[in-house]
N, C-alpha and C positions, 0 to 999 in steps of 0.2 A: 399378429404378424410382427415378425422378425427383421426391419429394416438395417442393412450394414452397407454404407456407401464409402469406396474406397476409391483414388486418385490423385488427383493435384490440385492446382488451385483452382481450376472451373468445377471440380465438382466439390470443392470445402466452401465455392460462394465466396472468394476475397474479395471484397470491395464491391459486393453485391448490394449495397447501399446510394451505390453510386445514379445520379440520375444523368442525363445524356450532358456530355461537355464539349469545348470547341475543342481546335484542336491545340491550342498556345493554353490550356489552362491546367495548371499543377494539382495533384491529389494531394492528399494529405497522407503521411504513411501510416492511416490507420485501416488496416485491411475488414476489419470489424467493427461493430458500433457497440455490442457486449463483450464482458471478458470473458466468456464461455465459448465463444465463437460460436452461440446459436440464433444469429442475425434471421427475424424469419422471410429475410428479402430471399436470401440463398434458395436456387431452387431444390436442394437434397432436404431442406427444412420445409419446404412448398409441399414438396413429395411426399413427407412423412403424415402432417397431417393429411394428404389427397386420400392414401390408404389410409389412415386411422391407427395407425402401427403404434402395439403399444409398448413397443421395444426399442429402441433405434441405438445405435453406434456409428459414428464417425472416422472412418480412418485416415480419411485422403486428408490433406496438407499441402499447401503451397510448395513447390518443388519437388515431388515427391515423385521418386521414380518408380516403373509401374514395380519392380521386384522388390522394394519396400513394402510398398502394398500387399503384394503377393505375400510377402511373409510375415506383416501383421496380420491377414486376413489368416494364413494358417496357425500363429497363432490363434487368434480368436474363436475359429471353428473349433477347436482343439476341445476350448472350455464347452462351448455350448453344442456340443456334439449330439446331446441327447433331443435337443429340439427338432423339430420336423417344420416349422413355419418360417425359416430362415430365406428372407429375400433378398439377394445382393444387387448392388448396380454399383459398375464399376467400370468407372470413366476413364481410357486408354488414352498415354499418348505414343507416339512411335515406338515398336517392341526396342528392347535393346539387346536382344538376340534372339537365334531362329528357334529356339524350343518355348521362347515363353509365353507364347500361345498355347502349346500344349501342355504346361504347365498350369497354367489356369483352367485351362478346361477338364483336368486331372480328378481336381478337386471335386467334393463327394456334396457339391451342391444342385440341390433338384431344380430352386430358380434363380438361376444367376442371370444376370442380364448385361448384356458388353456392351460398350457404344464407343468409338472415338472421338475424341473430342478435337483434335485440331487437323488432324490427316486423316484421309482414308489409307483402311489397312484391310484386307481382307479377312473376313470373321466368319465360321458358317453360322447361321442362326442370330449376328448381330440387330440392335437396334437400329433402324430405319437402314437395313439392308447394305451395313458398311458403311455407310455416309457418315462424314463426320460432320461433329455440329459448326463446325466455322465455315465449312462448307453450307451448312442449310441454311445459318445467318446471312453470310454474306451474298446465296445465292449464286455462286460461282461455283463449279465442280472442277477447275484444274488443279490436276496434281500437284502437292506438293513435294519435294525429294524427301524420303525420313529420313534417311541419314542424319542430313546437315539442313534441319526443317529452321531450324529458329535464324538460320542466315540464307533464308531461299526469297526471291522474290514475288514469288505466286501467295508465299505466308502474307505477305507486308501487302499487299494488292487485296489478296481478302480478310485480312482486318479492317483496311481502309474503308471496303464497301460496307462492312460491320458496322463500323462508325459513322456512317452518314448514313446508315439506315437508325445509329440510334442504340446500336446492339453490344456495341463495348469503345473500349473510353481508350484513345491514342497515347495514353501515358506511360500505361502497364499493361496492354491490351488482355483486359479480365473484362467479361459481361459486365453489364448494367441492371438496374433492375429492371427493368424491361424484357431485356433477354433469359432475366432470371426465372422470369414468369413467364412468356413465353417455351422455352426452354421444360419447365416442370410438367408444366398441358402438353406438351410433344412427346414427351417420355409415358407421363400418365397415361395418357390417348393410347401409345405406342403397346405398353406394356398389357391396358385391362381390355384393348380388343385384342389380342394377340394370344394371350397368356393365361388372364384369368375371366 
């Protein structure tokens, strides 16, 4: 198997080393504990060994917006076009326009898997049925606006509950490893009853 996770910083695992903090205590700006950035706190490094993949590539990146993604992933496809065991997961945040859902779904991949990661967005066929995962962390399903998500207060409310569950750290609000591991059994789970 052909593992390729593309996204931003929850699904590259920044600071996924991190264990639960209060809320007055500073991070360090080291988003990684290797210089390869294959922490195996991160859950996309969780995941790779869960399948046994003996493939894997990285594309997601802190800040990274999804049409970056999109067009490293089409890069990428490009080379490896002649394999047939190519399994993607590919961590959304807010589209930043109306066709790039169908942009992505375009693409000539047999198992791609979508999930969002800090809002919900409607998806047919998504992981855990649209839901996003700050939503399943924090346990709160109200909307957040996409638009203008990173200045909404429904965001800041369920990060909060995130973090006193434990689930990501008030500094940089990135998972913890807790939520890292958590998180990779949810997708696992999600993915090999569902899928394969």
């Amino acid at each position: 198997m052909y593992l390729i996770t593309c996204g931003a910083s929850w699904v590259n695992g920044d600071y996924s080393w991190v264990e639960e903090v209060s809320e007055d205590q500073k991070l360090p700006k080291t988003p990684f504990l290797t210089p390869d950035h294959t922490d195996s706190t991160a859950y996309r490094m969780i995941l790779k060994n869960l399948f046994s993949c003996d493939t894997y590539t990285n594309l997601s990146y802190g800040g990274s917006p999804n049409q970056v993604q999109i067009d490293l992933l089409k890069e990428l496809l490009q080379k490896y076009r002649d394999r047939n065991d190519i399994v993607v997961l590919f961590g959304l945040l807010p589209f930043e326009h109306e066709n790039q859902l169908e942009e992505i779904l375009s693409l000539d991949i047999k198992q791609l898997f979508l999930l969002n990661t800090i809002c919900h967005q409607p998806i047919p066929n998504a992981l855990f049925g649209s839901k996003d995962l700050l939503s399943i962390m924090s346990k709160d399903n109200t909307q957040i606006t996409l638009k203008d998500w990173e200045h909404c207060e429904n965001y800041y409310r369920k990060i909060y509950k995130a973090f006193k569950l434990g689930l990501v750290n008030l500094y940089n609000h990135h998972m913890t490893k807790k939520a890292n591991v958590m998180t990779a059994h949810l997708i696992f789970n999600e993915i090999k009853s569902r899928f394969i």
